[in-house]
C-alpha positions as CSV (number, residue, x, y, z in Angstrom):
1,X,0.0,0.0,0.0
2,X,2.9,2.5,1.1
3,X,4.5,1.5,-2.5
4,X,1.5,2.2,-4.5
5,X,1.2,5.8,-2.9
6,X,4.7,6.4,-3.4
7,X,4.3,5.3,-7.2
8,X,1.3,7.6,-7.3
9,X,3.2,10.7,-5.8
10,X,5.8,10.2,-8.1
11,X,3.7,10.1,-11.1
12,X,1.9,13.1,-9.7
13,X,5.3,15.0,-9.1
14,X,6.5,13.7,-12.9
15,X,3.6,15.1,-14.5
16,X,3.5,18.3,-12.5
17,X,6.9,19.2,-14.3
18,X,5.9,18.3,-17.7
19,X,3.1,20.8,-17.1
20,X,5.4,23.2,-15.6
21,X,8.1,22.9,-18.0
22,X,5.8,23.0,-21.1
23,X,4.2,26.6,-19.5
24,X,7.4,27.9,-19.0
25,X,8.6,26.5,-22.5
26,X,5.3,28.7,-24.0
27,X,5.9,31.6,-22.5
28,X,9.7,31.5,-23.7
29,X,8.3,31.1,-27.2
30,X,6.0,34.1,-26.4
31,X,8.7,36.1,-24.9
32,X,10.8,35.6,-27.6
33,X,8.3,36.0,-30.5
34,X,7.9,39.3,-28.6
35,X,11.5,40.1,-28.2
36,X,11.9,39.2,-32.0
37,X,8.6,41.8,-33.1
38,X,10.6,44.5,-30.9
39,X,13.9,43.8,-32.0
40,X,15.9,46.0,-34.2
41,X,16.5,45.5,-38.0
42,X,19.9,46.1,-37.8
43,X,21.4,44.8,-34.8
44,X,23.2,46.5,-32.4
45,X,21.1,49.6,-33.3
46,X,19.0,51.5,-31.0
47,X,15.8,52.6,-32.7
48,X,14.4,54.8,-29.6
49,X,18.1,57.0,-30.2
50,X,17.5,57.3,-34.0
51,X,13.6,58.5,-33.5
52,X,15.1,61.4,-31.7
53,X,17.3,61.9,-34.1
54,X,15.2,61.4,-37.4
55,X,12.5,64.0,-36.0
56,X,15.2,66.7,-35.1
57,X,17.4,66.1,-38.8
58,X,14.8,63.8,-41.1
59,X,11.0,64.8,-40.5
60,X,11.1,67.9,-42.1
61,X,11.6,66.3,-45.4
62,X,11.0,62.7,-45.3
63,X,8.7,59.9,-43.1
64,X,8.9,56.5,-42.8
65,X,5.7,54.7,-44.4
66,X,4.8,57.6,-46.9
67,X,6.5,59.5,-49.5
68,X,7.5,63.4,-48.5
69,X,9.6,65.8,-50.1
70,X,12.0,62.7,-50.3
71,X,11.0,58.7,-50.4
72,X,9.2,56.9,-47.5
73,X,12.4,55.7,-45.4
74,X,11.0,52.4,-44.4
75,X,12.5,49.1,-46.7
76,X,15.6,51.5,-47.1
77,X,17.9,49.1,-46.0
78,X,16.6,46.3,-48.1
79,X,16.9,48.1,-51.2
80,X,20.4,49.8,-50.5
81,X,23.5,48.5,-49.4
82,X,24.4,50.1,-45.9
83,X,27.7,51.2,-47.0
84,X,26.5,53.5,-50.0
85,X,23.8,54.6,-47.5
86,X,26.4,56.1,-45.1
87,X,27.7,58.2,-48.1
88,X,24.7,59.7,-49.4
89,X,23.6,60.5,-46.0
90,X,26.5,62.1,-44.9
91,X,27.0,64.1,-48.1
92,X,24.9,63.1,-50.9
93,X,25.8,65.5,-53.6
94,X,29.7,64.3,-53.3
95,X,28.4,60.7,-54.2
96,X,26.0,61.9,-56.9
97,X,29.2,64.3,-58.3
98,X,31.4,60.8,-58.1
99,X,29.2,59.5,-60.8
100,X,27.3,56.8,-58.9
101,X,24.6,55.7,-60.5
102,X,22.1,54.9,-58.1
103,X,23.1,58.3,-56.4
104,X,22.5,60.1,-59.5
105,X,19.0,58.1,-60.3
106,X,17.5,58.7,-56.6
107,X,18.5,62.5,-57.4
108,X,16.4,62.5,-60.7
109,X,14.0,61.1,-59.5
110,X,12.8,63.3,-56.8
111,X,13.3,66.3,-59.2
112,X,16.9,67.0,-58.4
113,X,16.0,68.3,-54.7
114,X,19.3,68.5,-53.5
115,X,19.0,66.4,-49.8
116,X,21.0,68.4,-47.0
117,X,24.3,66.7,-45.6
118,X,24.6,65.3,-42.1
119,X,28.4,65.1,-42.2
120,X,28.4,64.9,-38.2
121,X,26.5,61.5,-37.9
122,X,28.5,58.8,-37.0
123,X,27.5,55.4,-38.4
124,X,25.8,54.5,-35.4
125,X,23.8,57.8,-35.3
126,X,22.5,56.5,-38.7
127,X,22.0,52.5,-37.8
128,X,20.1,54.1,-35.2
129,X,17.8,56.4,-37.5
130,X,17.4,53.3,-39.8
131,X,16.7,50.7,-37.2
132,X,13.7,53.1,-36.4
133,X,12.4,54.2,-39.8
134,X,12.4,50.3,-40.3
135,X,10.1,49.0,-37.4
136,X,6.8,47.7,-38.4
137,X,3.9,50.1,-38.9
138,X,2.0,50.4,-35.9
139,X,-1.4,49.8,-36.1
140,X,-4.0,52.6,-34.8
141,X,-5.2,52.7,-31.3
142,X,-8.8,52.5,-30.5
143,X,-9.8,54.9,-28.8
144,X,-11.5,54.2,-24.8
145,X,-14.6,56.3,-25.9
146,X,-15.2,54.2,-29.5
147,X,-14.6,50.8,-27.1
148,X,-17.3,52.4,-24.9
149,X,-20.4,53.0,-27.9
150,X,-19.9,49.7,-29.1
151,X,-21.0,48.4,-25.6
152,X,-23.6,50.9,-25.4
153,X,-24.6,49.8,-29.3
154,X,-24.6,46.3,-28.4
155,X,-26.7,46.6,-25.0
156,X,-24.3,46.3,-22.6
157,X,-24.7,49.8,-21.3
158,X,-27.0,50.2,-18.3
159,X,-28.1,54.3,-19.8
160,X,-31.4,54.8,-19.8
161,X,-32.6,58.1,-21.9
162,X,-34.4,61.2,-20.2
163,X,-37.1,60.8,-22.6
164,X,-37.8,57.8,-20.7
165,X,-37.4,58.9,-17.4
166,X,-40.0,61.8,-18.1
167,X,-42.5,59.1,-19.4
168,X,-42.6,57.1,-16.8
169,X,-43.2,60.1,-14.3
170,X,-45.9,61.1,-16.8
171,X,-47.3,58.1,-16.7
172,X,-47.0,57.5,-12.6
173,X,-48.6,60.7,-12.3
174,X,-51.3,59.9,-14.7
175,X,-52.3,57.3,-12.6
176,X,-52.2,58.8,-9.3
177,X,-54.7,61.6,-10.5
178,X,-57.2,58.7,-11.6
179,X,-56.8,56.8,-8.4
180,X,-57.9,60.2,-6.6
181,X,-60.7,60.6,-9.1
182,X,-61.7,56.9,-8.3
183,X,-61.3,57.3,-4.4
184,X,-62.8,60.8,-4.4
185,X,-65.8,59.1,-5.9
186,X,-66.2,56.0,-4.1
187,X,-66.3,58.3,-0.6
188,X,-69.2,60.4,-2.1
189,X,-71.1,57.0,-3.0
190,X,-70.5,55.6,1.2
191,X,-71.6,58.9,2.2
192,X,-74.8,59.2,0.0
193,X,-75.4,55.2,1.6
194,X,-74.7,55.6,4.8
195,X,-76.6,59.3,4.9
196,X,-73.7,61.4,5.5
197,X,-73.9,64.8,4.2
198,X,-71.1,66.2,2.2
199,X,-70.6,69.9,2.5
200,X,-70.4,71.8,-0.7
201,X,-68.0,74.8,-1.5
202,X,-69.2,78.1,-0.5
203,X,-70.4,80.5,-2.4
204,X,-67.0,82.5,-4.3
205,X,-65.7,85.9,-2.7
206,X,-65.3,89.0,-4.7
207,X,-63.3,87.9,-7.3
208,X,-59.4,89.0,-6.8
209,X,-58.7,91.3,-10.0
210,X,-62.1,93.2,-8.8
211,X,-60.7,93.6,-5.2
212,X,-57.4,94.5,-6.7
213,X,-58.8,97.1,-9.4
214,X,-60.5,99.0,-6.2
215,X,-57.5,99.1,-3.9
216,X,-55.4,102.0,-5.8
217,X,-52.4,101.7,-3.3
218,X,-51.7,98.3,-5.1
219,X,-52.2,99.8,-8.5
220,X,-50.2,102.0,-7.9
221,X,-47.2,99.8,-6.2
222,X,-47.7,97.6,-9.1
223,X,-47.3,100.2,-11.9
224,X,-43.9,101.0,-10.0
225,X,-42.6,98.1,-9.4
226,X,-43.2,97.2,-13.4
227,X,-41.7,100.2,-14.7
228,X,-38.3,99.2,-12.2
229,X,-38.3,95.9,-14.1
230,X,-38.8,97.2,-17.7
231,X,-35.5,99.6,-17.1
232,X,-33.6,97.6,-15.4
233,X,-33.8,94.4,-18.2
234,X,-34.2,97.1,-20.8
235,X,-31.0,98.9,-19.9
236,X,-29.1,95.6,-19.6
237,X,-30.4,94.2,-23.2
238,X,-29.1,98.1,-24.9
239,X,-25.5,97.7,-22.9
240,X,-25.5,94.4,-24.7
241,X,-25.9,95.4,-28.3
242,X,-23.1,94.8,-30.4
243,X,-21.2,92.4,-27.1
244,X,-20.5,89.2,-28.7
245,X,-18.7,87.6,-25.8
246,X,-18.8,83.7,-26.4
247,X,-19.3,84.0,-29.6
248,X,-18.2,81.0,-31.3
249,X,-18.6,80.0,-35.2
250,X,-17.8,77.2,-37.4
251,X,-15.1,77.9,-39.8
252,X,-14.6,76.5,-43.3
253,X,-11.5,74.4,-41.7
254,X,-11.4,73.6,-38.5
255,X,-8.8,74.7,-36.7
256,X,-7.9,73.6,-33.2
257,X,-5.6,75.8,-30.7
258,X,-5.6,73.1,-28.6
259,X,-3.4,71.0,-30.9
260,X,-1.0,74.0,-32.0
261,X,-1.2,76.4,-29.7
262,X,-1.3,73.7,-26.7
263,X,0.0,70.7,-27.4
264,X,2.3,71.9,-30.1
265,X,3.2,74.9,-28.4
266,X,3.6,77.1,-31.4
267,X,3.6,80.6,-30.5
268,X,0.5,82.9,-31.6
269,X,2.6,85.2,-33.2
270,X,3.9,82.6,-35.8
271,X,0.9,82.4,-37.4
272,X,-0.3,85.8,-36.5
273,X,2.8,87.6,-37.0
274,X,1.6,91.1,-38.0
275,X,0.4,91.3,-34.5
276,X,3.8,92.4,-33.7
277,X,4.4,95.5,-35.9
278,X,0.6,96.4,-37.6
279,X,-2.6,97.3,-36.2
280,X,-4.3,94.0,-36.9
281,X,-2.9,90.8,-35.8
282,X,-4.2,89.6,-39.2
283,X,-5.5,85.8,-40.9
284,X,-2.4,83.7,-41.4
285,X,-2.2,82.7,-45.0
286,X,-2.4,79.2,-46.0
287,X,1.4,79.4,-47.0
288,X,1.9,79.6,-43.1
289,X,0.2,76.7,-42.5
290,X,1.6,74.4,-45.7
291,X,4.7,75.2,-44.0
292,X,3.9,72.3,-42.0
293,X,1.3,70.7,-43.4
294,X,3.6,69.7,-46.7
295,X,4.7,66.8,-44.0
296,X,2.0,66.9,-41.6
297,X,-0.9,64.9,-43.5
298,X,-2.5,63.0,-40.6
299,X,-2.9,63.5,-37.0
300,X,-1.5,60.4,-34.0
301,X,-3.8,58.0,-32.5
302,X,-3.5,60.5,-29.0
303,X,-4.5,64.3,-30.5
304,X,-8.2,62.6,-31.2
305,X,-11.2,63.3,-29.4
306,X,-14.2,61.6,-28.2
307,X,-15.6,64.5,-30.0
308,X,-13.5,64.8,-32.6
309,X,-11.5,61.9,-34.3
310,X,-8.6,61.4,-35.8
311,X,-10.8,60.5,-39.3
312,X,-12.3,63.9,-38.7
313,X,-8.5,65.8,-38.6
314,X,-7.1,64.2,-41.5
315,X,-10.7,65.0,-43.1
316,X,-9.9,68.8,-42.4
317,X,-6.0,68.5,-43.4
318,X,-7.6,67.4,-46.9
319,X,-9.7,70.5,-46.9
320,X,-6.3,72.9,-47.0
321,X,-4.8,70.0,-49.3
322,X,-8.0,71.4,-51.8
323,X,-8.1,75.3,-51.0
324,X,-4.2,75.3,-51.8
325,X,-3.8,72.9,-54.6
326,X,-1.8,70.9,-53.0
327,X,-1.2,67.2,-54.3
328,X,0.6,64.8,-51.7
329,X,0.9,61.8,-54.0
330,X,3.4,64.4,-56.3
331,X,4.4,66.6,-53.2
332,X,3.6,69.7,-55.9
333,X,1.2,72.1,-56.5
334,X,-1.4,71.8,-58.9
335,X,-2.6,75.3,-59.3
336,X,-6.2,75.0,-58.6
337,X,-6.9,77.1,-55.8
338,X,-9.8,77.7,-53.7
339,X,-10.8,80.7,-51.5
340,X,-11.2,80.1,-48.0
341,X,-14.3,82.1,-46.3
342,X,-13.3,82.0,-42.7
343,X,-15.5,84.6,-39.7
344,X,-14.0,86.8,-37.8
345,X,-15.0,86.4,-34.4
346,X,-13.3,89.3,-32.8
347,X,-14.2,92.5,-34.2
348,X,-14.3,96.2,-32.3
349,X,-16.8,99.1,-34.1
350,X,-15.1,101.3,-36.6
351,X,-15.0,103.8,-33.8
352,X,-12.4,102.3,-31.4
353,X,-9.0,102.9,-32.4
354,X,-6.9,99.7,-31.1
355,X,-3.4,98.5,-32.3
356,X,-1.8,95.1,-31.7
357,X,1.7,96.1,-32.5
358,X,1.5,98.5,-29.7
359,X,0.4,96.3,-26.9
360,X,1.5,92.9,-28.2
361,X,5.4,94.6,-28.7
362,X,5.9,97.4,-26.6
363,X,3.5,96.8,-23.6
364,X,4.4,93.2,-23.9
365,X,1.2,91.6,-23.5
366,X,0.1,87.9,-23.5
367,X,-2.4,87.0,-26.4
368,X,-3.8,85.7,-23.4
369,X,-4.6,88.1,-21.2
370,X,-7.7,89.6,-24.0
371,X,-8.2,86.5,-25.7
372,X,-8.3,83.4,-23.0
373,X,-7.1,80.4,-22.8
374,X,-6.8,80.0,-26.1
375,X,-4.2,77.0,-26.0
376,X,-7.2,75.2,-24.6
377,X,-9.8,76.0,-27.4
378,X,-10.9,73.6,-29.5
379,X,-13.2,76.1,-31.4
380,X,-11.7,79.5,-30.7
381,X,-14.7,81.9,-29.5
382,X,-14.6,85.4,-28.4
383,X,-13.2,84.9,-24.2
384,X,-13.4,88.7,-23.7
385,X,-16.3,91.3,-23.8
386,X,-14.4,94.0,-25.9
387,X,-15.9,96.9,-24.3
388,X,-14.9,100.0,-23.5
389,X,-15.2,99.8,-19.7
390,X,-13.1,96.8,-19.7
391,X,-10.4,98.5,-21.9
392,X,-10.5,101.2,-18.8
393,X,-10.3,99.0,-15.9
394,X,-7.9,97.3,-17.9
395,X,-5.7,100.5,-18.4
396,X,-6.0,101.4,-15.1
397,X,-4.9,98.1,-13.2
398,X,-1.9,97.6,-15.9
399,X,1.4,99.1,-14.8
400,X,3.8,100.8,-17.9
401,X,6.7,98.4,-18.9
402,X,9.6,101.1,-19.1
403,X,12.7,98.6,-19.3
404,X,14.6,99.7,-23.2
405,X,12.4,102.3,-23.5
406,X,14.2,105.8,-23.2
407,X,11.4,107.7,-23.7
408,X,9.0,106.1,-21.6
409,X,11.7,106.3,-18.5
410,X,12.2,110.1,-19.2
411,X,7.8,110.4,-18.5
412,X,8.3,108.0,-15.9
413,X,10.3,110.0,-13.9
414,X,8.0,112.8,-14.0
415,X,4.3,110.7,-13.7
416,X,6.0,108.9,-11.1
417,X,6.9,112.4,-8.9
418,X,3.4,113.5,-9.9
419,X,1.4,110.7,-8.6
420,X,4.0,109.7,-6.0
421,X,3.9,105.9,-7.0
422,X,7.0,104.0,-8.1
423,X,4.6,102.6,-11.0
424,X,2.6,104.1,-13.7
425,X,-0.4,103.0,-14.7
426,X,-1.4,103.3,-18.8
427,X,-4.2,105.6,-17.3
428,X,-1.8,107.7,-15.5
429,X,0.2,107.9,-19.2
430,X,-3.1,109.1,-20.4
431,X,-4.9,106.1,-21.4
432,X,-8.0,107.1,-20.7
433,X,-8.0,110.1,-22.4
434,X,-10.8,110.0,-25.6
435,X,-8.7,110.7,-27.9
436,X,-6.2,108.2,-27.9
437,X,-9.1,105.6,-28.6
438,X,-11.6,107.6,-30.6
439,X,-10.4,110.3,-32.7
């Protein structure tokens, strides 16, 4: 008996580490089928090096799975020999001057656009920016929210819809005014049996508009008390005329600050760059924005919305693609252009007098500080109410900025005597004075 258990244990024991040793011997499979999909193509390379160094030297003219202003990098290595890759990198036009032939086909090619020299790459510097330009594609993210309407499309959401909710409280209370009518009833029938009598309503009062027409002190109150209401909503609604605060139209192209201004971090006054030297801070032209958007065709996985996705970007990128003529298959222009109709959201009456170049350069102002938070718009709507008492308060709150300016430091010294303060205001400099804003 003690031999048969032993046998048994063993057997178990045996069997427990082929099952153990065929899991681990899975997982090694797994982890090296993994370690093989993450691996570089060209070994002893470091492809998270080269994508540092491929979006500060390469994006700007090339990307790895489409064609830019040069080839799509990716399959590079396959259809050149590393060696001759090194030289054209590192100075292409002294390989295409040699006579080499592939050199001097690739340059033909792509319409004799000389490709800059990177002399200072080391071989490594460029295994590294290959090994990365040759990693598999990787295929689009779903997003959370589009995981989230499936369920709710498929019924696995728990949601239920106002309309619902109010029909079933219609319904409730549908029911409880017909169980009243019903009870109401039934007590008039046990009275009428058992002899009880029910007392009826009295006879109605003076109506209340009578008794109110013949007490003149109410009248009068009333009348008062109306005429307060009508002034005080009607002098709201006329300061209001021509205040657009909020406002916030759809543009031909949608353009998001969020993305640029916010998670791009592109200063306003690259797009907007008369801001700094005209009255106007002006519409960018569409040259300004095909100065990224020649590379730039599609949007990442992570700048989409739940609102907005990444379809809808690339959607909109086409859009300036048509309005400039642009053709990325040919990475030319076509010359079919289209005008783009965009609304002006901020606009002051002809009246007002006000110049960007003077507060965005010399009184140094953030864009900010009259527009919002505009690195957090989506849709870009007016923040600010324009008007003239908030240009005031404004002017009288904001201290002069007098560093580099001789001749603000010369009225400086004499404002500053004058009003005993160490700073000026802009009122103090006369910024509330009519003229300087309506002349």
């Amino acid at each position: 008996m003690r031999k048969v258990t032993l046998n048994q244990g063993i057997l178990k024991y045996f069997l427990l580490s082929i099952l153990i040793f065929s899991l681990s011997s899975t997982y090694a499979q797994e982890d090296e089928a993994s370690a093989e999909s993450t691996e570089s193509a060209i070994p002893g390379a470091d492809p998270v090096a080269g994508k540092d160094l491929f979006n500060s030297l390469c994006a700007a003219c090339h990307k790895p799975y489409k064609d830019g202003v040069g080839p799509a990098l990716h399959g590079v290595t396959e259809r050149r020999d590393m060696e001759w890759l090194y030289k054209w990198i590192k100075n292409s036009q002294e390989l295409i001057a040699s006579g080499d032939s592939e050199a001097v086909a690739v340059y033909n090619e792509w319409n004799k656009v000389s490709m800059n020299a990177f002399p200072q790459l080391s071989n490594k510097d460029i295994d590294d920016i290959l090994a990365y330009v040759e990693q598999p594609k990787p295929e689009p993210k779903k997003k959370e929210a589009e995981a989230g309407a499936a369920v709710a499309d498929g019924g696995g959401g728990s949601g239920i819809s106002n309309e619902v909710i109010i029909g079933v409280l219609a319904f409730v209370l549908l029911m409880l005014a017909v169980i009243l009518y019903l009870v109401n009833k039934t007590l008039r029938k046990f009275a009428e049996v058992n002899g009880v009598e029910v007392e009826e309503k009295k006879e109605k009062g003076k109506p209340i508009w009578v008794a109110f027409a013949e007490n003149q002190f109410l009248i009068i109150l009333t009348v008062g008390v109306m005429l307060l209401v009508v002034t005080w909503f009607g002098y709201g609604a006329l300061m209001n005329v021509g205040v657009d605060q909020g406002y916030e139209p759809i543009q031909p192209i949608h353009y998001s600050h969020r993305i640029h201004a916010g998670d791009n971090q592109i200063e306003c006054k690259y797009c907007h760059s008369s801001a700094r030297k005209s009255k106007h801070s002006g519409i960018p032209s569409l040259n300004t924005c095909m100065n990224c958007h020649k590379q730039i065709a599609e949007v990442s996985d992570e700048t989409a919305t739940e609102e907005y996705s990444k379809e809808f970007y690339d959607g909109e990128i086409q859009k300036l693609y048509d309005a400039t003529g642009w053709d990325p298959s040919t990475q030319s222009y076509t010359g079919e252009t289209k005008p783009v109709k965009w609304v002006r959201i901020h606009n002051l009456p002809d009246f007002a007098y006000f110049n960007h170049s003077q507060h965005v350069s010399v009184g140094q102002i953030e864009c900010q500080t009259c527009h919002g938070p505009v690195e957090e718009m989506e849709i870009m709507y007016q923040d600010s109410p324009l008007t003239m008492g908030w240009c005031i308060n404004c002017h009288r709150e904001t201290n002069v900025k007098m560093e580099g300016n001789a001749y603000y430091e010369k009225i400086h010294e004499e404002l500053a005597k004058k009003y005993g303060v160490e700073k000026v205001t802009a009122a103090q400099m006369g910024g509330i004075e009519c003229g300087k804003c309506h002349y």
